[in-house]
N, C-alpha and C positions, 0 to 999 in steps of 0.2 A: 427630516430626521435622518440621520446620519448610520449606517451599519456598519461604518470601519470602524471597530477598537483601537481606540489610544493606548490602551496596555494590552502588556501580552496576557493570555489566556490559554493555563497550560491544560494540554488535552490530554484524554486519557485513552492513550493508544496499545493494541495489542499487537503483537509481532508472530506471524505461522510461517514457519518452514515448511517447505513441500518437498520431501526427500526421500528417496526408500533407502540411502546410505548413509546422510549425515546422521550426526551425534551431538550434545551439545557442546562436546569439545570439539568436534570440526564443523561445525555452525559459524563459519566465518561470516557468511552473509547473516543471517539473523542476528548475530551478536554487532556490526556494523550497524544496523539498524537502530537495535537499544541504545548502545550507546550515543547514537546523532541524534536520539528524539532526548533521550535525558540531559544530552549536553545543551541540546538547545531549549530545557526547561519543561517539558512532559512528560506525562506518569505514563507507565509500563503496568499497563491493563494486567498484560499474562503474555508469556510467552508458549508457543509450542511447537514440537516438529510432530510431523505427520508425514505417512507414507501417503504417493501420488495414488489417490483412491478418490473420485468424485464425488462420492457419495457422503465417505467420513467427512471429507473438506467441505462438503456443502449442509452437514448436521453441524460441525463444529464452527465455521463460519456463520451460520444461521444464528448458533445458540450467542455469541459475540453482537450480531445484530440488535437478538430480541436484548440483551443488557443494557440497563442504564449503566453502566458501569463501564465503556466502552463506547468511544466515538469514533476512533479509525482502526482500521485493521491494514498494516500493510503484510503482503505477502511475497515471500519470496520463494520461484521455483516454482517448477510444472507449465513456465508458458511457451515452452520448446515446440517442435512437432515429432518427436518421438511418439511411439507410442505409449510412453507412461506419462504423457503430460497431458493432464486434463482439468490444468487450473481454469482457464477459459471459459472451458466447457459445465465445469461445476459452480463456478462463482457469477458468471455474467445474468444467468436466469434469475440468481436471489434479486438483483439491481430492478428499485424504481426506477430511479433514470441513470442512463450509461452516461459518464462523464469521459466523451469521445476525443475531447482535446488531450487528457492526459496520453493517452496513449499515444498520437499525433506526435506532440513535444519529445515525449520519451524519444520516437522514431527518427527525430529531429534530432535532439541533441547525441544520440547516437550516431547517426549517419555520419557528425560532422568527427567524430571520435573515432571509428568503426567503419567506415564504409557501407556500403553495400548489402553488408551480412546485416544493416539493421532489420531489414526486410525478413528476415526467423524472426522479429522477437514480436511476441504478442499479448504487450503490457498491454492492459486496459484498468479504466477504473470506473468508478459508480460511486452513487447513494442506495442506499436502502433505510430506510427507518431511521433519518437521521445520524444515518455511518457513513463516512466517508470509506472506502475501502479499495485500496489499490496492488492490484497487482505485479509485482518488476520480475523480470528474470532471476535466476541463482544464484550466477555469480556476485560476487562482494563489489565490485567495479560498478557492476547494471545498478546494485543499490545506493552506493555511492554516486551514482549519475542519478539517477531518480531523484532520491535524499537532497543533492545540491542543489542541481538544474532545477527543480519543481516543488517538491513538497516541504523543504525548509520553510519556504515564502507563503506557499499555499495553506499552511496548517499555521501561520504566524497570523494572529488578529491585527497585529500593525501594518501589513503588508496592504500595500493600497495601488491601485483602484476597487481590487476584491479582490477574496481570498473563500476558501472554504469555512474558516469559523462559524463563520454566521446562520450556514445552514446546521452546522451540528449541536451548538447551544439553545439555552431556550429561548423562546421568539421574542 
């Protein structure tokens, strides 16, 4: 029996800025996001920006988790090494298992864009509770390199030899 979908199977994704200065009018990255998960046919769970606080980000991430009503969460911001970035650090603990390739790839298709400096970024992503949730840098480019390179195909059920669908739907 077969786990690739023949049709597409639109997800229901939530979008969190991580920001202690954006607004939703300078939410360039966040709003980049919405629009590439709706253009490519998924429903926009909920949006929100949040200031870089580990704790809000990982009650508010949680509560995203515990929802049926939500199967990915991507996040943009806080995975810098300042010290007000503590995406990493608040969201990897919620993760059953770390999905260690995404971040890999990210750093991959960065380097080939970017050089060198991909070596700062510290996308990562995971499962928890049947959510896919991945984390990209701030900038609107890093999402648009994410979004392209990776999760268009990744969150698409037609995409084959796999894809993530299959763990976020029911069995």
């Amino acid at each position: 029996m077969s786990h690739v979908a023949s049709a597409f199977v639109p997800l229901k994704i939530a979008v969190l800025t991580v920001s202690d200065t954006r607004t939703e009018e300078t939410d360039s990255s966040g709003q980049y996001l919405v629009g590439a998960l709706t253009e490519a046919g998924h429903q926009l769970a909920e949006k929100a920006i949040i200031k870089d606080d580990k704790y809000q980000l990982r009650a508010l991430v949680s509560r995203w988790i515990a929802s049926p009503e939500v199967q990915v969460v991507l996040i943009t911001g806080g995975t810098g090494f300042t010290g007000r970035d503590t995406t990493p650090e608040a969201i990897g603990p919620l993760f059953d298992s770390h999905i260690d390739g995404f971040g890999e790839l990210f750093r991959h298709i960065t380097y080939q864009e970017l050089g060198t400096s991909t070596v700062q970024s510290r996308a990562l992503g995971g499962l928890a509770n049947r959510t896919a949730i991945f984390c990209l840098p701030g900038s609107t480019g890093a999402c648009r390199t994410g979004w392209t390179g990776i999760l268009a195909e990744q969150l698409d059920a037609r995409h084959k030899p796999c894809n993530f669908v299959q763990h976020l739907v029911g069995a």
